[in-house]
C-alpha positions in Angstrom: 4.4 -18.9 -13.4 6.4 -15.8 -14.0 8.2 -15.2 -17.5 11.2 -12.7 -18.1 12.7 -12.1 -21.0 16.9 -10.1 -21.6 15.6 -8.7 -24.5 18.9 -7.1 -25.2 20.5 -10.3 -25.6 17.3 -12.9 -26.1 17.4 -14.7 -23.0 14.1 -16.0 -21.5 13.3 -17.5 -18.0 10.3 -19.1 -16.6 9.6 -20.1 -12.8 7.2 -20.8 -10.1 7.2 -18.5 -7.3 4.3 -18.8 -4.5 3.0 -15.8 -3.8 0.4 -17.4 -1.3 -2.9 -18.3 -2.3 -4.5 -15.0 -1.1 -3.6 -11.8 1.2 -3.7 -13.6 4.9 -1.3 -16.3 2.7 0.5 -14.3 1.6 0.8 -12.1 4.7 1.9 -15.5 6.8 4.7 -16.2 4.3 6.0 -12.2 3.9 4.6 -10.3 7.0 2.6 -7.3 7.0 4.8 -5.0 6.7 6.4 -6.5 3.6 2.8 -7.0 1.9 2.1 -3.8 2.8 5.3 -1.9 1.3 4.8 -3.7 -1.8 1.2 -2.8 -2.0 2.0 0.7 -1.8 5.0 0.7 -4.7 2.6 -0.7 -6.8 0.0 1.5 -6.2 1.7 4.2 -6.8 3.5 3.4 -10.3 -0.2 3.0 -11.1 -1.1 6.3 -9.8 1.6 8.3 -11.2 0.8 6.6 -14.8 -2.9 7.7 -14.3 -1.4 11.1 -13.6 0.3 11.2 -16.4 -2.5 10.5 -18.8 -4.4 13.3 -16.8 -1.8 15.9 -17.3 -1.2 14.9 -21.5 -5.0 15.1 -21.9 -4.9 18.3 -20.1 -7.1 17.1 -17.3 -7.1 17.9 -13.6 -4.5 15.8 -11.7 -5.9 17.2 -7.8 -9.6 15.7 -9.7 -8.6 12.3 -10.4 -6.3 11.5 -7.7 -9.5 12.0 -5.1 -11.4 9.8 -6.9 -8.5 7.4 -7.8 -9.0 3.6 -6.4 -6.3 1.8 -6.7 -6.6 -1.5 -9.0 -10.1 -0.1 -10.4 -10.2 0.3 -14.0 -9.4 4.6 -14.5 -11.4 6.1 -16.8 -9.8 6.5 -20.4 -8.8 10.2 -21.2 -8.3 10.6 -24.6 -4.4 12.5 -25.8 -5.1 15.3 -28.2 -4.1 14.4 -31.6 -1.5 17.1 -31.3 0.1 15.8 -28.3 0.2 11.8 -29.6 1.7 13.1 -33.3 4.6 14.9 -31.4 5.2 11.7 -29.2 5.3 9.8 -32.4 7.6 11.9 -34.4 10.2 12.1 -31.1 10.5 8.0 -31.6 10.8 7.9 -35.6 14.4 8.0 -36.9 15.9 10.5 -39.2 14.6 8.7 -42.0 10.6 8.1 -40.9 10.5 11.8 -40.1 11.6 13.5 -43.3 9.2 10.7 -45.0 6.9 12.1 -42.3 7.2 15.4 -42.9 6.5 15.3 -46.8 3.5 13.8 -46.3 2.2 16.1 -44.0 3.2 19.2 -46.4 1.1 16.9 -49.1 -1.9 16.2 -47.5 
């Protein structure tokens, strides 16, 4: 089953779709080349998000990406608190950061 939802406007979906019961199904249905290309766009939005973390956490990106396996669990890297206030405070509104703000200059 896959589930989609507009959030925008609240409409939902729900359908079947076969993807075929494992990769040489999947390859009879699709072809190779189509498995394939998907494969790859996948596992590169994953990579670039692992990237990402890497580079926040001030990591090395050349490090990970040799020992990167695609659909393996990465290992967490922690953001510095620094780094994860500043990403907070860029998604508050006006009114959450002056609140914001006068708590930090009373603590």
């Amino acid at each position: 089953m896959i589930q989609v939802s507009a959030k925008k406007d609240g409409k939902e979906a729900t359908v079947e779709y076969d993807f075929g019961k494992d990769l040489e199904d999947a390859v009879a249905k699709f072809g190779k080349d189509v498995i394939y290309t998907n494969y790859v766009q996948a596992a590169k939005i994953t990579l670039q998000a692992g990237l990402r973390r890497v580079l926040i956490a001030g990591g090395d990106p050349a490090a990970f990406a040799k020992t990167h396996v695609p659909g393996a669990q990465a290992q967490r890297t922690s953001i510095p608190t620094r780094v994860a206030i500043i990403g907070e405070y860029k998604n508050m509104t006006p009114e959450e950061r002056k609140a914001f703000l006068a708590e930090l200059k009373s603590a």
